[in-house]
Every structure is written in structure tokens, then in C-alpha cells.
C-alpha positions as CSV (number, residue, x, y, z in Angstrom):
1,X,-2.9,-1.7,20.6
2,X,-2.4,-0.2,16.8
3,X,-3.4,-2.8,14.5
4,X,-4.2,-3.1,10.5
5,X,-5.8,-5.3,8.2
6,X,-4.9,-5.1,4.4
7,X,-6.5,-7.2,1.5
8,X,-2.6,-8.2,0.0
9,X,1.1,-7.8,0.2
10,X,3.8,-8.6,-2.5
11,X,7.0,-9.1,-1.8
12,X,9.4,-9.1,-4.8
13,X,13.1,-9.9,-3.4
14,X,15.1,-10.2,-6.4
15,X,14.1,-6.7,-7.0
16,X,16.2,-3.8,-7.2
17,X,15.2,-2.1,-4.0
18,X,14.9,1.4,-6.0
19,X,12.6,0.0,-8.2
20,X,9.6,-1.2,-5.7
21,X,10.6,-4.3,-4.2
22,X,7.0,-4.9,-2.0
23,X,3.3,-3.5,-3.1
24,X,0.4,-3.3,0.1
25,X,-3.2,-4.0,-1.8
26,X,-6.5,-2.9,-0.6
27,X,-9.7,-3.2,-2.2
28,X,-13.4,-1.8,-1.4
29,X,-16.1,-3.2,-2.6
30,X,-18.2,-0.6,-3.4
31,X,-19.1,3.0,-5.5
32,X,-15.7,4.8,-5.2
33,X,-14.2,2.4,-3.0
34,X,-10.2,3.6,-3.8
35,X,-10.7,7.1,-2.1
36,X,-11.4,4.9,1.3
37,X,-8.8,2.4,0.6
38,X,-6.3,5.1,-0.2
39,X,-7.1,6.6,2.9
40,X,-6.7,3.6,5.2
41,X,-3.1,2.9,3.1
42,X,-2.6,6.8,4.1
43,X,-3.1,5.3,7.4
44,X,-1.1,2.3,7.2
45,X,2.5,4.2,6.3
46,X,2.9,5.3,10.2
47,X,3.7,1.0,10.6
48,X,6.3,1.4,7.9
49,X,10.5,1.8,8.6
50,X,10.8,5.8,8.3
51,X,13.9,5.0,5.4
52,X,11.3,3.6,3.1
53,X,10.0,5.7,0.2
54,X,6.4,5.1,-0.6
55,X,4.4,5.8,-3.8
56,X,0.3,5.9,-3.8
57,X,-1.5,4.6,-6.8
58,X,-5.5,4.4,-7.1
59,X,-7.7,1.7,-9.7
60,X,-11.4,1.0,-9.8
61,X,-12.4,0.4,-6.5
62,X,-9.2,-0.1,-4.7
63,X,-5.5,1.6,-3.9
64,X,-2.1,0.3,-3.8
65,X,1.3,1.5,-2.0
66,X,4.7,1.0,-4.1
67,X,7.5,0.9,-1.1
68,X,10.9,1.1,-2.6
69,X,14.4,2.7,-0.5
């Protein structure tokens, strides 16, 4: 069974869809913590509709995924 676990998800439906209309957050609690939770969003996009385009952004000791179509 494939599962995953992610820290946040925000889902913003009055916006344009080509704009980023939903963010995935997650955060690691320690020394360089946004290479690892870059990684495991890196991981995450194979649970993702294939028509979805996603952006990758890193910030002190976390990662977050931009999905827009």
C-alpha cells in the first residue's frame, strides 16, 4: 500500500487554476530540514493527476509544491 503524510495542504478554489490554485507544505524540524522535505514532496508528485503542473519552492527548514493546470 503507497501512502504519505504531509505537514499542510491549501486549497484556494476561487483561484485561477493557472495561477496555483492548491500548495502541499512540509516542514523538518531540524539543520537543513528543506533538502529532506523537498525530497519527500519529490516523492509525493507520483500521487498527483499526470495534467497537473507542479512548481518546487524551498524556505528555512521546509519545502512547498505550487500545483497549478
Amino acid at each position: 500500500m503507497n501512502k504519505d503524510e504531509l505537514d499542510g495542504f491549501i486549497y484556494l478554489p476561487n483561484k485561477a487554476l493557472k495561477s496555483g490554485f492548491a500548495y502541499i507544505i512540509e516542514a523538518k524540524n531540524f539543520r537543513n530540514g528543506e533538502n529532506e522535505a523537498k525530497k519527500q514532496l519529490e516523492d509525493t508528485k507520483k500521487f498527483l493527476c499526470e495534467d497537473v503542473n507542479v512548481n518546487m519552492y524551498t524556505l528555512k527548514k521546509c519545502a512547498y509544491m505550487e500545483i497549478s493546470k
